[in-house]
N, C-alpha and C positions, 0 to 999 in steps of 0.2 A: 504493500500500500504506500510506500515512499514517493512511489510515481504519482500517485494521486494529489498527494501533498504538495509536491511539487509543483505540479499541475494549478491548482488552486491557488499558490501563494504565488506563483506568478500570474492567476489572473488578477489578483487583490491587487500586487505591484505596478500593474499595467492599467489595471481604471483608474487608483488615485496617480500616474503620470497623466493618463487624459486629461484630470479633471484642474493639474497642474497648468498643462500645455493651453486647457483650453481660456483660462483665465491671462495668458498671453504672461507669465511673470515668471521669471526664471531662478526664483528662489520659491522653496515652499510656504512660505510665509507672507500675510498680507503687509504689503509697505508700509514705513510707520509714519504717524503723522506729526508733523515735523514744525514745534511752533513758531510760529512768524510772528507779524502785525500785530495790533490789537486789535483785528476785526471777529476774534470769535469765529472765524469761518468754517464751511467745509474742508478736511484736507485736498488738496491738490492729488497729481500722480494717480489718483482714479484705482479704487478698489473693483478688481474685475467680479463681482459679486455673481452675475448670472454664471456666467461662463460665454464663450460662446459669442460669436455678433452681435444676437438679440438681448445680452445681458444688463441687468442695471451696471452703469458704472457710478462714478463718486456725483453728484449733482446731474445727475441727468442725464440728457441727451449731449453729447457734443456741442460746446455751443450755448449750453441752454442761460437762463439769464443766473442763478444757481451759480452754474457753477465758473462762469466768466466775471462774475461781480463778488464771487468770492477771493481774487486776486488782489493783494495789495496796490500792486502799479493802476489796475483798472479804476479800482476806488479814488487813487491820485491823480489819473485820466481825467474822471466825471467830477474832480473836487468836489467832494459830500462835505456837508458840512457836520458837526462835531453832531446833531438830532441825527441825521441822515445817517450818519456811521452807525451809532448806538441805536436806530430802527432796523437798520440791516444787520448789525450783528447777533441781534433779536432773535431775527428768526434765522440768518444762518444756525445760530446754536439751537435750533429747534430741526431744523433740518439735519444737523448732525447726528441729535438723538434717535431722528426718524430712521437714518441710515445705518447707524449704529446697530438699533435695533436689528434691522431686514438683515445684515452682514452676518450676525452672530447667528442670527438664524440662519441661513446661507452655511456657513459654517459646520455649525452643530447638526446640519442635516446632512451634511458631507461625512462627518464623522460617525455618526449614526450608521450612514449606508456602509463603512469599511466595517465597521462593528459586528452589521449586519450581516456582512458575506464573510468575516471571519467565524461568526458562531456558526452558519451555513457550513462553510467547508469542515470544520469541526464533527458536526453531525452527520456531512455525507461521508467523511472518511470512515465516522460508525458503523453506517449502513452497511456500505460495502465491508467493513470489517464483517460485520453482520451475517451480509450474505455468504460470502465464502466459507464465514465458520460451518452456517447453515449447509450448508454445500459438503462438507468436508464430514460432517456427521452423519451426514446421509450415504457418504462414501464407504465410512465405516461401517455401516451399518449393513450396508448392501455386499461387502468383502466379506464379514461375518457368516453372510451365508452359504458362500461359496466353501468349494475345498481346495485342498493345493493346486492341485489340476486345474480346476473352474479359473480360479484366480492367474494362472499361470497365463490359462488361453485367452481370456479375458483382455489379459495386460499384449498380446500379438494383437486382437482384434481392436483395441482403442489405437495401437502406433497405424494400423491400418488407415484407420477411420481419420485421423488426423492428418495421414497424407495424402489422403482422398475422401472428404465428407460424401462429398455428393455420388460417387460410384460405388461406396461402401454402404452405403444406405440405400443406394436403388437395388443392390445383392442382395441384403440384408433386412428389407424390411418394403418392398416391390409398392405392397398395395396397402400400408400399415400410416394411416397418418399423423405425422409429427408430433410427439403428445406434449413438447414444450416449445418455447416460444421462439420462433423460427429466426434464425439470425446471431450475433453476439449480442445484440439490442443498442440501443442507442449511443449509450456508455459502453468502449470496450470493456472499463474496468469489471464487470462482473458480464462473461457469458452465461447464456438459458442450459440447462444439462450439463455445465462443465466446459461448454463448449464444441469444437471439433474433438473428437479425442478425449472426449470426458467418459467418467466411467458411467455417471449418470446418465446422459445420453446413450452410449454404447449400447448400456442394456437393457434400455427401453423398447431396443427391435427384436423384436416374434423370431426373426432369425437370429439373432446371437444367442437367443437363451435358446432357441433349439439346440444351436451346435452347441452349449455349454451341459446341455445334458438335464436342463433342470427341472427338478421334480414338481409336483404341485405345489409341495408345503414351500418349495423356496420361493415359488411363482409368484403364490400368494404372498408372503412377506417384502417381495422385493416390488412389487405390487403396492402393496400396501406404503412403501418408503417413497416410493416414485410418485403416489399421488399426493401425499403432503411437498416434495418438492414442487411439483406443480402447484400448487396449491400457494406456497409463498413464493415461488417469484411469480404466480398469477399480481399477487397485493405488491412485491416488491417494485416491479414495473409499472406500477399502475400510480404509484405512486411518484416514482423517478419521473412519469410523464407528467403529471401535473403540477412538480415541484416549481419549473421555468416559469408557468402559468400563473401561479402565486407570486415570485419575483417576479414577475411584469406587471402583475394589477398592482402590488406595494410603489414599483417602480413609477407607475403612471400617475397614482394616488398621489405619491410624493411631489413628482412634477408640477404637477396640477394645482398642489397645493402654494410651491414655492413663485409657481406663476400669478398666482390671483395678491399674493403676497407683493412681489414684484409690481404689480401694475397698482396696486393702494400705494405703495411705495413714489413708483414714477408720479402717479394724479397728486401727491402729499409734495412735492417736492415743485410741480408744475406751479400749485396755487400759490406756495409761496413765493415763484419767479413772480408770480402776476400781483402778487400782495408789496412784493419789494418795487416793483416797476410804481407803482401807486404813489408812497414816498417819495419819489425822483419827479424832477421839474421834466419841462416838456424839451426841454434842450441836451437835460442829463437820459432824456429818455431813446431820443433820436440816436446821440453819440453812443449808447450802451448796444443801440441795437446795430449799430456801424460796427462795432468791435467783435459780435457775437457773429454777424456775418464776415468778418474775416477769418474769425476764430473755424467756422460750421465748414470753411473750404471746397471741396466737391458738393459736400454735402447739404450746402447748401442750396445747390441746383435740382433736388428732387422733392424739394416744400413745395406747394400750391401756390401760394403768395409770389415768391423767386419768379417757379414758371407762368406765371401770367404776365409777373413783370417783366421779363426778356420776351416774353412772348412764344416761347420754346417750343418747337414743331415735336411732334407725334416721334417723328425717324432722328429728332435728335436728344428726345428723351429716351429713346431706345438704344441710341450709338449710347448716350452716359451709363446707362445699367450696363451694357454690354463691355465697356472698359473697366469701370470696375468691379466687373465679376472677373473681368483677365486678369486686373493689379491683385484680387484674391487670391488667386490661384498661382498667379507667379510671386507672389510672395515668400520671401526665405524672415525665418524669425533672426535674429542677431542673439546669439548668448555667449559672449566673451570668456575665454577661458579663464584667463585674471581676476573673474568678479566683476570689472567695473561697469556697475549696469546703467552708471549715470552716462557715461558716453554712449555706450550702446544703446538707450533711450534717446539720448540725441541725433543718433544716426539713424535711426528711425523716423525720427522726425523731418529729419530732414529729406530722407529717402519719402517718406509721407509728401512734402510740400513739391518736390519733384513731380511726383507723381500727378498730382493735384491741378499742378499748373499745366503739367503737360494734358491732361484730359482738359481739361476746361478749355484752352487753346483748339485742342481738334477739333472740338464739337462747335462752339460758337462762333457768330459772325464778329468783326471785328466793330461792331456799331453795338452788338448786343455785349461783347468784353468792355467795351469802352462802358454803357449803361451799368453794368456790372461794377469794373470798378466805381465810377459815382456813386454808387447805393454803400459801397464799403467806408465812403471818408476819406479821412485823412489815416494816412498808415499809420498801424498800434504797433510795436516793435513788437510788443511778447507775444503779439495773438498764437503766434505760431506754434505756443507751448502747450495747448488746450488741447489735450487727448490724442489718442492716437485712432484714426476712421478705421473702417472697413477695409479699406483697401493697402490700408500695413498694421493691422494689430487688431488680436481677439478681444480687449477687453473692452470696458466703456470707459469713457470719456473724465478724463481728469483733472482737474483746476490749475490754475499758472501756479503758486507756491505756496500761499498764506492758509492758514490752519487755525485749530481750535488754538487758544492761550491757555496757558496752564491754568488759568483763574477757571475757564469751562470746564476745566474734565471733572 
């Protein structure tokens, strides 16, 4: 049963790498948040919470007002004044706890699931302990009956059978049908009858026990040993098949649950962009959304609002999804052997703003770039630091730098 072990704890090893990989971070551990400012904010760097494209990241969407107005330089951008700070740092620290919250949840539901398939492998390595005991008794039991001889010719006709099931059993048992369950079954780990070459199987054919000579009384007890083997791995298998079935509805259940979670989370996090925009004069409000659209990059060309106002044709909404589903695909992740993940974030980001510019160029007219830029402003120097898209990183979207202050935790 070693194999089995093995088997199992490297699939245990292989889903929490998934679930590593797909949070785009190449330490196992969520990035720490790192205090800045005195704005109270969300952290920056973006907790890849979901997993995955469609995951919550640190403030929202890429872009969103959250989590661009939780940047110190941005606040210095829009000059808040000393009300303006202490209303946004309000509710950023209320959005924190909201996030906080959903993460640990996140979290704890990750650990849960390893927990999960390790008590799982635990109990199927039983089983099969289980069955082969069960297996191995029955072997005994059935050699019992036999006599030197029996057992001798026994032991030719199972190497037979093993080196040809299928023409040893068309000999041996023509018009006798299969009395356990045909196949090694799902799992190699435990075959039906012992397998090819089991003794259990062997001598469940009308022609082996003729040639072995056997009398009624052994017929009948060996008979009687064969139908309790049947009997449990009827239940053993029948179980092994509905095990996967139960890990898929817990699996779905879980999902399901973390999803309805996620999206109270994103609406929790929305209102407060719209409750902070509220605060802001109509000039602080213009310039924040100038910055969130340089910040939002491609992705700011598949909002509703955007393509109306470029006026975006049908075939050149379709050329934008269809580049960056390429820059997904060709994407290579960056994980530095050194450690240093601050440059290799940066070189993503950069490889990101490449990227960006070069789709946004192929697709638009040079009258509809030009309208584009106008709608951006006056250039933000850090916009560029606001998460990493789709098109070079699994995670969601993470703030320029400024974080909770030690006064909030």
């Amino acid at each position: 049963m070693k194999k089995t072990n093995q088997k199992i704890v490297l699939a245990i090893v292989i889903a929490v790498a998934a679930c590593l990989f797909a949070n785009g971070q190449p330490q196992p551990q969520s990035p720490p948040r790192t205090p800045g400012a005195n704005t109270g904010s969300v952290a920056g760097g973006g907790h890849g919470g979901g997993g995955g494209g469609g995951g919550y990241g640190t403030g929202g969407e890429r872009g969103s007002v959250i989590q661009v107005i939780s940047d110190a330089a941005v606040q210095t951008e829009l000059n808040l004044s000393a009300e303006q700070q202490e209303q946004v740092s309000s509710i950023l620290r209320r959005v924190k706890a909201i996030e906080d919250e959903f993460f640990e949840g996140v979290d704890r539901a990750r650990h849960e699931r390893i927990n999960r398939l390790s008590a799982r492998s635990d109990l199927q390595v039983k089983k099969y302990d289980d069955a082969h005991q069960e297996l191995a008794r029955a072997i005994e039991k059935i050699l019992a009956q036999l006599t030197p001889a029996q057992r001798a010719q026994l032991q030719v006709f199972c190497q037979q059978a093993k080196a040809d099931e299928s023409g040893f059993r068309a000999k041996m048992a023509p018009r006798q049908g299969f009395g356990f369950i045909s196949g090694d079954s799902s799992n190699k780990e435990y075959a039906s009858g012992g397998g090819p070459g089991g003794v259990v199987r062997v001598i469940s054919y009308e022609g082996v026990q003729n040639q072995l000579g056997l009398g009624n009384k052994q017929r009948q007890q060996i008979a009687e040993i064969l139908k309790q083997v049947r009997q449990f791995e009827t239940a053993f298998f029948a179980e092994a098949r509905t095990r996967p079935q139960e890990r898929q509805r817990e699996d779905i259940e879980q999902y399901q649950q973390q999803q309805r979670k996620e999206e109270s989370t994103r609406q929790a996090v929305i209102r407060a962009g719209e409750e902070i925009m509220g605060h802001l004069t109509p000039t602080q409000q213009i310039r924040l959304k100038e910055i969130r659209l340089q910040a939002q990059g491609v992705d700011a060309l598949f909002k509703p609002e955007i393509i109306r106002a470029l006026n975006l044709t049908n075939t050149q909404q379709i050329k934008l999804a269809n580049l960056r589903q390429e820059a997904e695909r060709q994407f290579i992740p960056i994980f530095p052997r050194g450690g240093d993940f601050k440059s290799a974030r940066e070189q993503r980001m950069a490889n990101q703003r490449d990227t960006e510019n070069g789709i946004i160029t192929a697709v638009l007219t040079p009258a509809q770039h030009s309208k584009l830029e106008a709608m951006k402003g006056k250039e933000f120097a850090e916009a560029g630091r606001f998460g990493l898209n789709r098109a070079t990183g699994r995670g969601g979207g993470g703030g320029g730098g400024t974080s909770s202050s030690g006064k909030d935790r």
